[in-house]
GUFIDO-60931 format. One record per residue: x, y, z of N, C-alpha, C, O in turn. Coordinates in steps of 0.001 Angstrom, whole numbers, plus 500000, padded with zeros to 6 digits. Last residue first. Example, Ala and Ser with C-alpha at 12.3 -4.5 7.8 and 13.67 -1.06 7.14 Angstrom:
ROGU    neast   nnorth      nup   caeast   canorth     caup    ceast   cnorth      cup    oeast   onorth      oup
ROGU   512850   497750   507080   513670    498940   507140   512900   500030   507870   513409   501138   508039
ROGU   513190   494310   507800   512300    495500   507800   513200   496700   507800   514236   496681   508465
***
This chain:
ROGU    neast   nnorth      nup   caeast   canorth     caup    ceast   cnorth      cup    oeast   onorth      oup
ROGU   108819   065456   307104   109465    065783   308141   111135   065930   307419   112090   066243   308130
ROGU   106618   064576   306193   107006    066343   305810   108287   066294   306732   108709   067405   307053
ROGU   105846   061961   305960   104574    062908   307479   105602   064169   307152   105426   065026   308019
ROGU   108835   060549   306115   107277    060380   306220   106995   061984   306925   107498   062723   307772
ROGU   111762   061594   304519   111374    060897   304994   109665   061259   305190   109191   062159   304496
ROGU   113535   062497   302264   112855    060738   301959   112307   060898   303253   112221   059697   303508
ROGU   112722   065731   300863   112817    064873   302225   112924   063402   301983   112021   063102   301202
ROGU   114526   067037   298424   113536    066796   298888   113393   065704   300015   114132   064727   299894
ROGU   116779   067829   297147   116260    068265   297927   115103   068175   299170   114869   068789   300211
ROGU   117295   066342   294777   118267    065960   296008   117639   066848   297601   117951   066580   298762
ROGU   115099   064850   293211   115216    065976   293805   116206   065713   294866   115959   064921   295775
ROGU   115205   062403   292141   114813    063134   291450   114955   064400   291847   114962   065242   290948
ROGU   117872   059615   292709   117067    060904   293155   116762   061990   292023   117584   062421   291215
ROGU   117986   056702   290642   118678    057750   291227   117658   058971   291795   116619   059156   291160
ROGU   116627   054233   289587   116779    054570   291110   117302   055593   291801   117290   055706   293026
ROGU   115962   054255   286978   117641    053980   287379   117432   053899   288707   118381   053276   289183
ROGU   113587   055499   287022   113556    053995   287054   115015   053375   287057   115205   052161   287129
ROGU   113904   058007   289618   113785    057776   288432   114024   055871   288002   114627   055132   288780
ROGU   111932   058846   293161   113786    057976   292173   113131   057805   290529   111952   057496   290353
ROGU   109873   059602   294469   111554    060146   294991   112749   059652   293696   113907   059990   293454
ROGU   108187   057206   294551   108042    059213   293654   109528   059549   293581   110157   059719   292536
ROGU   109461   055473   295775   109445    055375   294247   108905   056171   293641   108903   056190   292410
ROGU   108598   056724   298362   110040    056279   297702   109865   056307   296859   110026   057472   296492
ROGU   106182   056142   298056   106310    057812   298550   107666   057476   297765   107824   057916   296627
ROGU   105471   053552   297558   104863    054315   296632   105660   055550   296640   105914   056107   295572
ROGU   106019   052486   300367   106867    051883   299000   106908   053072   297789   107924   053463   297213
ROGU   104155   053802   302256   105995    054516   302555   106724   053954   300776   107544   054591   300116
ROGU   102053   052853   301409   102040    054146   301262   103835   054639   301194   104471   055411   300476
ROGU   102558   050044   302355   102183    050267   300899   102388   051953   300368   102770   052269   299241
ROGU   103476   049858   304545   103815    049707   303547   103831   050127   302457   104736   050500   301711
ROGU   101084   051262   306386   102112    052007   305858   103257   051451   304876   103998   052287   304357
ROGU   099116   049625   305441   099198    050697   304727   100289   051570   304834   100617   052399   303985
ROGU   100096   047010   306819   099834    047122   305406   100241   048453   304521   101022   048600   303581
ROGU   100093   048111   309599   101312    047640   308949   101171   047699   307449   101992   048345   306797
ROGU   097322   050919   309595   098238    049201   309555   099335   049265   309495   099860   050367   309337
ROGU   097286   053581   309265   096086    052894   310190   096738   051257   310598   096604   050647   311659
ROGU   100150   055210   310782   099132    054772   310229   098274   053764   310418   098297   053066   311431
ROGU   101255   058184   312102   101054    057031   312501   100248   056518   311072   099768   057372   310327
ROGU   104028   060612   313889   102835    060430   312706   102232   058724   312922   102723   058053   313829
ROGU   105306   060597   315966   105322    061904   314428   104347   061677   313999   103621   062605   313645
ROGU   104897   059718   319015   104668    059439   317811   104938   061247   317146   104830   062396   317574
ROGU   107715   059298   321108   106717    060166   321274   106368   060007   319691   107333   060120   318935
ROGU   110378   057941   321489   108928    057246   321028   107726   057842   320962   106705   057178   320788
ROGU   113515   059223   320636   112129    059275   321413   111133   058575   320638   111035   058590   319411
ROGU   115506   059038   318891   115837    059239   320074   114150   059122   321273   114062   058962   322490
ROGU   114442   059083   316427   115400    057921   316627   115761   058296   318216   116533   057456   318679
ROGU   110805   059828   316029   112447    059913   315553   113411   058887   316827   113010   058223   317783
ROGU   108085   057659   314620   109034    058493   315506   110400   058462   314904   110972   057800   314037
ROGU   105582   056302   313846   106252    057076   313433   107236   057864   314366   106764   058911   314809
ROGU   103460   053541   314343   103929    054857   314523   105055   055208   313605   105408   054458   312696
ROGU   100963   051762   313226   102320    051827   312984   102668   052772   312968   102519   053402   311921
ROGU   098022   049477   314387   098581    050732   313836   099823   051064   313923   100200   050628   315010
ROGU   096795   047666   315931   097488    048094   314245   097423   048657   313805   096831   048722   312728
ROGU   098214   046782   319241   097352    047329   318095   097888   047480   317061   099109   047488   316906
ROGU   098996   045108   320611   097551    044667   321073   097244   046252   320248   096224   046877   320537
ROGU   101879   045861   321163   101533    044395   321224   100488   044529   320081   100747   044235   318914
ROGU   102530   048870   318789   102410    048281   319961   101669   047066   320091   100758   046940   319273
ROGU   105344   049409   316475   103863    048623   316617   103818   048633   318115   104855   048444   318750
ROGU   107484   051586   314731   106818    050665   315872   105787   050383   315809   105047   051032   315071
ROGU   110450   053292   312757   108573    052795   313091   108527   051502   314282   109426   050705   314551
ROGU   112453   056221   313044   112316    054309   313269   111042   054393   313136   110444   055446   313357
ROGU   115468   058042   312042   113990    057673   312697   113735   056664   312263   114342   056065   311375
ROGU   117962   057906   310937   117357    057127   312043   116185   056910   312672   115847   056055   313491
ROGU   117621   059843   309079   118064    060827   310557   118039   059366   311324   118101   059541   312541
ROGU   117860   057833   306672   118438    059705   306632   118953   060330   307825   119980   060994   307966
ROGU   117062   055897   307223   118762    055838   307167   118905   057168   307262   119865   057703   307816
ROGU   114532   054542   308931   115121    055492   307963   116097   055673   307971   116448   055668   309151
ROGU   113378   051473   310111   114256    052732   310243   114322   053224   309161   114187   052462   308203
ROGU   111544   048937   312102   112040    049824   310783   112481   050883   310842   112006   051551   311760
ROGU   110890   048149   314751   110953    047190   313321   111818   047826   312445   112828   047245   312049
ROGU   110152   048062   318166   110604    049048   316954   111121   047905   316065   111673   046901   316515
ROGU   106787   047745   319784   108257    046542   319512   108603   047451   317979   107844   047578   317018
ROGU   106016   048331   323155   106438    048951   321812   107401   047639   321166   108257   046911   321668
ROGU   105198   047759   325946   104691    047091   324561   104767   047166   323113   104151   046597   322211
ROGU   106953   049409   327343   106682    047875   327479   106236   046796   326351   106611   045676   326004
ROGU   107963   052384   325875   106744    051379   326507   106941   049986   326539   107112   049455   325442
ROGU   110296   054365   325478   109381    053521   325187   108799   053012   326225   109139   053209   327391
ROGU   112173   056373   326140   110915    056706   326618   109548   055559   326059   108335   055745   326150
ROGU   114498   055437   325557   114329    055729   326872   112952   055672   327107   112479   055066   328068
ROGU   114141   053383   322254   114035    054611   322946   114250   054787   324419   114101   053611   324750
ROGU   116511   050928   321525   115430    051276   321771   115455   052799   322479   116411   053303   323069
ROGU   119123   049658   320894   119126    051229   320179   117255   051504   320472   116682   052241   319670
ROGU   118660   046952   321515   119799    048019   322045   119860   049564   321366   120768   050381   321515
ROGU   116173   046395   321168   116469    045961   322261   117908   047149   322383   118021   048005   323260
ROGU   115423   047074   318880   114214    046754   319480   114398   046915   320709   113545   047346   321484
ROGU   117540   047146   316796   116703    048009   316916   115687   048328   317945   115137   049425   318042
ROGU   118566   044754   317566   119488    045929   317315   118776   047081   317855   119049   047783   318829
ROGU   116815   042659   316929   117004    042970   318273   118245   043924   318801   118764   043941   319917
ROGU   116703   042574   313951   115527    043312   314901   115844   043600   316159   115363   044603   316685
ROGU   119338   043327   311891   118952    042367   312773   117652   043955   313854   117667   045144   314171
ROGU   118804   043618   308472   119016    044260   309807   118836   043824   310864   117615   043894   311010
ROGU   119181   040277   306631   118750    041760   307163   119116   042274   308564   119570   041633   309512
ROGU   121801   039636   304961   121403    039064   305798   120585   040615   306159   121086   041734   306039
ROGU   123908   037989   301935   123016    039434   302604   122111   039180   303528   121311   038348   303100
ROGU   126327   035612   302567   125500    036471   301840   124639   037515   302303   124940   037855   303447
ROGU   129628   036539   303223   128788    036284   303326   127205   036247   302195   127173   036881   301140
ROGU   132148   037711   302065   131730    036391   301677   130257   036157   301863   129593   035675   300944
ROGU   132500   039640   303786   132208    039994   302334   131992   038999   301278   131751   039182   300085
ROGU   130469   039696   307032   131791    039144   306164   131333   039477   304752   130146   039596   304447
ROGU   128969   040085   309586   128805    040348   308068   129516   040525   307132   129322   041446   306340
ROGU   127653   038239   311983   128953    038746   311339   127858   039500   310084   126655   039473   309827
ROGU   125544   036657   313219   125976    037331   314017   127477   038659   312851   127958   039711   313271
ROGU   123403   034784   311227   124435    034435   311859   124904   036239   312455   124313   037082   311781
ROGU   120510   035005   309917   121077    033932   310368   122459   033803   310867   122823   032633   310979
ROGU   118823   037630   311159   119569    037507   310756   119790   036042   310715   119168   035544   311653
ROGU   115527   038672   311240   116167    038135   312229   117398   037284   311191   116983   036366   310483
ROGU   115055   042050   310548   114653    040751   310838   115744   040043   311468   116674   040564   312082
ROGU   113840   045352   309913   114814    044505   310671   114157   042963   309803   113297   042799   308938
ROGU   113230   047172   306991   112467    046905   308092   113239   045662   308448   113409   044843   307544
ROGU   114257   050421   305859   114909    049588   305954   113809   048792   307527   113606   049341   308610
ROGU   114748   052707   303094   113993    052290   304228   114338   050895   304390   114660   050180   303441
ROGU   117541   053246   302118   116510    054149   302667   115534   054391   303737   115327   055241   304603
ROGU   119151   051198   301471   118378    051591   302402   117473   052592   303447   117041   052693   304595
ROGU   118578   051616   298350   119645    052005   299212   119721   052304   300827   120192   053315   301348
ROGU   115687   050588   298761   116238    051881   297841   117460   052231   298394   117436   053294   299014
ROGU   115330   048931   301563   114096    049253   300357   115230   050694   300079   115510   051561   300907
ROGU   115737   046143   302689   116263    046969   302720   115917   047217   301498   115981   046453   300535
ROGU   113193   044077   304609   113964    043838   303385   114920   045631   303669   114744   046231   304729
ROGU   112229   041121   306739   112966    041939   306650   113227   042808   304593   113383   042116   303587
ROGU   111551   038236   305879   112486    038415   306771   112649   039791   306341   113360   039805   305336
ROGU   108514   037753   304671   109111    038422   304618   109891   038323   305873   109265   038305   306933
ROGU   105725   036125   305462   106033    035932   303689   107606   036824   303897   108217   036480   302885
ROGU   106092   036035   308301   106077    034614   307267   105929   034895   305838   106001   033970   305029
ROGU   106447   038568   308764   107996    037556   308751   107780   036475   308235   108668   035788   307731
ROGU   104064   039389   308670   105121    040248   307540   105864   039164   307543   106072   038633   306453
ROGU   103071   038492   310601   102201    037734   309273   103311   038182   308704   103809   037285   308023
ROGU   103793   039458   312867   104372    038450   312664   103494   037975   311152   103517   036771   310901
ROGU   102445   042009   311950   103961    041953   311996   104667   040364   312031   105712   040051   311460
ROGU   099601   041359   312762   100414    041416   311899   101841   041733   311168   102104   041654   309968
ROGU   100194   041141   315361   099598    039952   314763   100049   040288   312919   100650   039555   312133
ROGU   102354   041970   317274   101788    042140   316358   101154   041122   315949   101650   040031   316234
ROGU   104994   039977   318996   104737    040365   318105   103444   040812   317272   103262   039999   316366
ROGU   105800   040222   322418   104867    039451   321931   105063   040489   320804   105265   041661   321120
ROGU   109028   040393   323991   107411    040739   323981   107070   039881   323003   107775   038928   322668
ROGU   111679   039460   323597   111272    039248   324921   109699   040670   325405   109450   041383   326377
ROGU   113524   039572   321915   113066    041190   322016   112059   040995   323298   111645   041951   323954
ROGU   114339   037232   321509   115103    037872   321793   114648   039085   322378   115295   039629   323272
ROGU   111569   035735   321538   112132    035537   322652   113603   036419   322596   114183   036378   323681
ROGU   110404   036213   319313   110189    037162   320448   110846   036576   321285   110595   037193   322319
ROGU   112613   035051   317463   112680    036518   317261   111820   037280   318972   112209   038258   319610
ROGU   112119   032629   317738   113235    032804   318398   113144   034696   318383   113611   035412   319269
ROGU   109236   032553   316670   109345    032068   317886   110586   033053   318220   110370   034101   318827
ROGU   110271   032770   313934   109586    034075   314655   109482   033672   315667   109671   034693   316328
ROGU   111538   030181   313481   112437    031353   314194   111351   032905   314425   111740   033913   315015
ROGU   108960   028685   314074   110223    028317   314735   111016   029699   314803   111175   030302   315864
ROGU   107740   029515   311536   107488    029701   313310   108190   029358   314135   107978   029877   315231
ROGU   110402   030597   309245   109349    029887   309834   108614   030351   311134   108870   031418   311692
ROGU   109709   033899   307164   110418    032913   308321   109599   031708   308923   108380   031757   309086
ROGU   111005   034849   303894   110004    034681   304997   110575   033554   305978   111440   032696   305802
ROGU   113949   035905   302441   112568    035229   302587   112040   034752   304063   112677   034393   305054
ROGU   114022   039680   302021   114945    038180   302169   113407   036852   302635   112256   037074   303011
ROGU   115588   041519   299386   114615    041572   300138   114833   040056   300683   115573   039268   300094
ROGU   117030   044507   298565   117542    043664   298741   115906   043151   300064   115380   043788   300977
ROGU   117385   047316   296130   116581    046716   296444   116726   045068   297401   116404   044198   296593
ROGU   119925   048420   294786   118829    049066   295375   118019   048492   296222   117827   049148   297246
ROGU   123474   047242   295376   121539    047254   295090   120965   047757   295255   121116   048022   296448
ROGU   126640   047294   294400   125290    047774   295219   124234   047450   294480   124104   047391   293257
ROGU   129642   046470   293778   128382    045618   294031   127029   046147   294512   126293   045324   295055
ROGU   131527   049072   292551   131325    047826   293408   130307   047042   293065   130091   046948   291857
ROGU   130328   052241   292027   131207    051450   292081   131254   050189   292728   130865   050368   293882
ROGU   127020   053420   290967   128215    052850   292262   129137   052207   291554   128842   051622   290512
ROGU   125563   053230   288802   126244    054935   289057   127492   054491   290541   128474   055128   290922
ROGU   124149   051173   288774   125378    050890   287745   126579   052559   288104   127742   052832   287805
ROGU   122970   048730   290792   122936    050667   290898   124646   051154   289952   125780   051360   290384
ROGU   120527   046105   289965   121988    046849   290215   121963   048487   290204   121122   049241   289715
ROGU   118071   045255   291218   118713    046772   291021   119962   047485   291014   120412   048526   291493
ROGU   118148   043138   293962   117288    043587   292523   117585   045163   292305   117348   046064   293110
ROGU   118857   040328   295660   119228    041738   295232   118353   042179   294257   117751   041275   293679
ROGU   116963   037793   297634   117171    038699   296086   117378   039912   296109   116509   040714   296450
ROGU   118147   035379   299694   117767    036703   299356   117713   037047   298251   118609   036541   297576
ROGU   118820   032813   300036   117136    033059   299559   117026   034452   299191   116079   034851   298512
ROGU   121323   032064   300316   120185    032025   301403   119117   032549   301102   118340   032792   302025
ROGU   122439   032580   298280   122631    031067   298608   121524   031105   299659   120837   030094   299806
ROGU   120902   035555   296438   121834    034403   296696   121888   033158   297447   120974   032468   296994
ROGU   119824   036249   292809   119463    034971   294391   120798   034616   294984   121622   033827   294520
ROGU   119671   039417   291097   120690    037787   291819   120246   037260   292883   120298   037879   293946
ROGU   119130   040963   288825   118447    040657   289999   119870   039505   290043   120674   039053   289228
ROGU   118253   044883   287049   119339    043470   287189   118632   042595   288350   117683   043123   288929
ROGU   116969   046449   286146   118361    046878   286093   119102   045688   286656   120326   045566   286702
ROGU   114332   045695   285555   115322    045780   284417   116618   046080   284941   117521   045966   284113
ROGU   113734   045690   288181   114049    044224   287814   114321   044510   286405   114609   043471   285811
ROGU   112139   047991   289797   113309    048230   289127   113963   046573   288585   115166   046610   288840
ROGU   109338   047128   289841   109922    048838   289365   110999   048645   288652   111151   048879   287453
ROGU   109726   045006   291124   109582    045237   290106   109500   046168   289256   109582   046036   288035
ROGU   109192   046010   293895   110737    045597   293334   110875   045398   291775   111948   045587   291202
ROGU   106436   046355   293933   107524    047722   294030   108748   047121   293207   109196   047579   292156
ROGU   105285   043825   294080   105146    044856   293035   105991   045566   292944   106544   045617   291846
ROGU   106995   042796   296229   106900    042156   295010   106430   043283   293869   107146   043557   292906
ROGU   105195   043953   298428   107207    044227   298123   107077   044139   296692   107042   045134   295967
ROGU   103129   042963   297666   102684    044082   297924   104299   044804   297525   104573   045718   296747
ROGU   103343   040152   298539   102950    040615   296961   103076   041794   296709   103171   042045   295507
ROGU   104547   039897   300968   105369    039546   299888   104692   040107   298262   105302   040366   297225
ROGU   101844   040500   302310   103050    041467   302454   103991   041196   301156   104205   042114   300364
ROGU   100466   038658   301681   099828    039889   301274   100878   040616   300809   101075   041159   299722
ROGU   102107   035294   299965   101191    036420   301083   101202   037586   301003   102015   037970   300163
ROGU   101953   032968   297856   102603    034212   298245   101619   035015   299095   100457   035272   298780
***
């Protein structure tokens, strides 16, 4: 298991009393959310990719991946963190999302390529989003460090030193936010980074 996968792996375990299911394509729900009606999860994370399809991933978004961003996709396709709260792309296996299907992540070249900023850069490649306003995170090629912006501009909010740390820091900030049901502790209070 690799850095990134151990690092998810702790968090999701927060909540693995409230339930887990594998489905047919590797993903694990974890957290039933018993206050919904239906089928929801808190927690839905999907497995790592070969080089073959992180190959296919830059050739959709047509740059070069991070060095460590592409390390995330070999222990990690993507996961959707607390009702998607937070939510980091990947590369889907099919184009639909039927109620048959099984759970497939946010596709990256949504984010990267058709909902990219005006004011990005050549070398920006956007990964992750916040569901609250849409603000998104990015990497540029040839560094590691992981901005922070809102959903209409690439002008940074905030930044951190890695991919790692803002993992690790954004997993922790969420799981202040929710009681071990997963429900909000303060309806008031921001989910998102940097006060915003």
């Amino acid at each position: 298991m690799g850095r990134f996968a151990d690092l998810i792996g702790r968090h999701v375990r927060r909540y693995a009393h409230l339930g887990a299911e594998v489905a047919s394509n590797g993903a694990v729900r974890t957290g039933r959310v018993a206050h919904l009606s239906g089928s929801a999860w808190l927690i839905t994370t999907y497995p790592g990719l070969t080089e073959e399809r992180i190959g296919r991933i830059v050739q959709l978004i047509r740059r070069r991946l991070p060095d460590a961003l592409e390390e995330f996709y070999r222990d990690v396709n993507g996961f959707n963190y607390l009702q998607d709260s937070f939510v980091m792309t990947g590369l889907p296996e099919g184009n639909f999302r039927a109620s048959h299907a099984p759970p497939m992540p946010f596709f990256i070249e949504t984010l990267d390529m058709r909902e990219r900023p005006r004011d990005a850069e050549a070398d920006m490649v956007f990964f992750g989003a916040y569901d609250d306003n849409l603000s998104r995170i990015y990497m540029r090629e040839h560094d590691s460090r992981v901005f922070y912006c809102a959903s209409g501009s690439a002008v940074p909010l905030g930044e951190w030193p890695s991919l790692y740390d803002c993992l690790e820091s954004e997993l922790d900030r969420l799981d202040r936010l929710r009681d071990r049901r997963g429900e909000l502790l303060d309806l008031e209070r921001s989910p998102l980074p940097f006060g915003r």
